[in-house]
N, C-alpha and C positions, 0 to 999 in steps of 0.2 A: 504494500500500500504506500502512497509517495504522499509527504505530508504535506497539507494545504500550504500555499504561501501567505504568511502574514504580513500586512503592510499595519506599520506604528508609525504614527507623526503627528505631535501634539502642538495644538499652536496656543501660544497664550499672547499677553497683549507685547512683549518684546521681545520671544521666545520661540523659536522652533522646537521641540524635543524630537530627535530621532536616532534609530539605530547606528551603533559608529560603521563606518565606511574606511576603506583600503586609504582613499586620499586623507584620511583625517589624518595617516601617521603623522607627518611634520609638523602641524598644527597641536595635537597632543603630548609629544615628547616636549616641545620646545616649552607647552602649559606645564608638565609635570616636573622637568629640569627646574625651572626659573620659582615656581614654587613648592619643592620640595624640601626645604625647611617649615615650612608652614605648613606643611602634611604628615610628614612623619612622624609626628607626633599622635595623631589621630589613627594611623592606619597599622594595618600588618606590615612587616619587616618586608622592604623591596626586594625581591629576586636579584643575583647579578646582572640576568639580562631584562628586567624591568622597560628598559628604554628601547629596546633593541625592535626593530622592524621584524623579525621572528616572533616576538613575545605579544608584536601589537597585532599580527596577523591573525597569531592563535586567541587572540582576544574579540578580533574580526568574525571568526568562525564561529565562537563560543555563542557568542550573541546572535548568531542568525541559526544555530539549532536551540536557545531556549525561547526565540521567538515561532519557530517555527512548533516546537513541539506541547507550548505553553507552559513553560515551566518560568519563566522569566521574561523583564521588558528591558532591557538596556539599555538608554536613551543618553545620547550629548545635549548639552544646552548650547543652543545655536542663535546667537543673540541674529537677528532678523536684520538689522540696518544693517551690518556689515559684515553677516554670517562670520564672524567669531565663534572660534571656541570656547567655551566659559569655565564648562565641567562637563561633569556628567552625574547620571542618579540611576537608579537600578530598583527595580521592582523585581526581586528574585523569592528563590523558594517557596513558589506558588504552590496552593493544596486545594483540590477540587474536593470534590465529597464532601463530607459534613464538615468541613472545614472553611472551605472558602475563604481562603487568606494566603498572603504574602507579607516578608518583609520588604522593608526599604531603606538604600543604602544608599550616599549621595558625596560628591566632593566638588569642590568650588576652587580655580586659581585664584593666587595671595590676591592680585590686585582687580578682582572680579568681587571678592567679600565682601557683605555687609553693604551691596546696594540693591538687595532686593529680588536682586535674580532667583537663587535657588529658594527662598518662599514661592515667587510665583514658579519653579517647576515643580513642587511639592503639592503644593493647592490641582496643578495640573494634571499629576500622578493621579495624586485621589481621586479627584472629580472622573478620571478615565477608570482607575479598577471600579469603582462604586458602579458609577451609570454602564458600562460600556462591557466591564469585564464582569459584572456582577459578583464579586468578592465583598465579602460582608465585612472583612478584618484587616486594617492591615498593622502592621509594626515595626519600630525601630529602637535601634539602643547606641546609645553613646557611654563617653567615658562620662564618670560624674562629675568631674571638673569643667567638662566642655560645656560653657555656661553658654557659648555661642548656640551649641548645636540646639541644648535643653530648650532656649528660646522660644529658635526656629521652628520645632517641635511644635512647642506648646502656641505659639502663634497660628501653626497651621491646624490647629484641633486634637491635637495628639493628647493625651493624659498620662501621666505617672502610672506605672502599675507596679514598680520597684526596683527589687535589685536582684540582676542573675552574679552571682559569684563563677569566676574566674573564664568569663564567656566568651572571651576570644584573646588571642595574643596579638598584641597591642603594641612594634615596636620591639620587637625580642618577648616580650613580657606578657605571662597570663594579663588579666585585667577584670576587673567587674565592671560592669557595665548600667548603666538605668534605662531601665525598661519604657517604653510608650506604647500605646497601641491607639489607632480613632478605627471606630465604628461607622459603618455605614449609618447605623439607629440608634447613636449613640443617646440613652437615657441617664447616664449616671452624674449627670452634671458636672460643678468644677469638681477636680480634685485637687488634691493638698499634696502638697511635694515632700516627700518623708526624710527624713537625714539618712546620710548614706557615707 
């Protein structure tokens, strides 16, 4: 059986979201080089060849079989006035059946931050699983200290639900992490952000 082709491309008001592409290597390396002190902090320990046109390829492919088989949305943020690269965000570890959720993972270049961009691909993620992909749940987790990301989070509807201990390596290093999740129906109003 040959699997449907899937077309993703999210548009918001300064925003393309779409699958990365072969042309995006040089535009990406040169985003992830230039701000990769400002990332490493935030992420898993880079591979050696992290940068390398092999590694972005196999990254190429990755994203057109989790699109293709729905297990995941990979998307670049493609600022529209000047198709820039900005970042990118990722709607991965999708679960059909009685679960209907994914999480979401997302990263932004240094000098791209804190203008509003990855809010509006956030806002545009959801609105797309909720209405489009019918996923009831989705989720994300950050370090606790990332007061940035906890924000971003909670600006875009996300809630507190706690803390996973040692839930990903972070940097060389296990990590805890703080939990969010929004709800397609979400009823439980605000919540309260717990010490962690």
């Amino acid at each position: 059986m040959i699997a449907r082709k899937r077309r993703v491309r999210l548009l918001s008001e300064r925003l393309l979201l779409r699958p990365p592409q072969h042309s995006d290597f040089n535009a990406w390396t040169a985003l992830r080089r230039e701000s990769q002190a400002f990332l490493v902090p935030w992420e898993p320990t880079w591979a050696p060849d992290h940068l390398t046109r092999k590694a972005f390829t196999s990254r190429v492919y990755w994203a057109q079989r989790v699109i293709a088989n729905g297990t995941g949305v990979p998307l670049f943020l493609i600022r529209q006035e000047d198709e820039e690269l900005l970042g990118a965000i990722t709607l991965d570890n999708i679960r059909r059946g009685p679960a209907q959720d994914g999480t979401i993972g997302y990263w932004i270049g240094e000098r791209h931050a804190r203008q509003g961009y990855m809010r509006e691909a956030i806002q545009s993620l959801v609105h797309h699983s909720f209405q489009v992909m019918d996923l009831s749940r989705l989720q994300a987790a950050c370090l606790p200290e990332n007061a940035a990301s906890r924000g971003l989070l909670e600006s875009c509807g996300f809630k507190y639900e706690g803390v996973a201990q040692s839930y990903l390596q972070i940097n060389g290093r296990w990590r805890n992490h703080v939990l969010y999740a929004n709800l397609r129906s979400d009823r439980r109003g605000r919540t309260e952000i717990g010490a962690v």
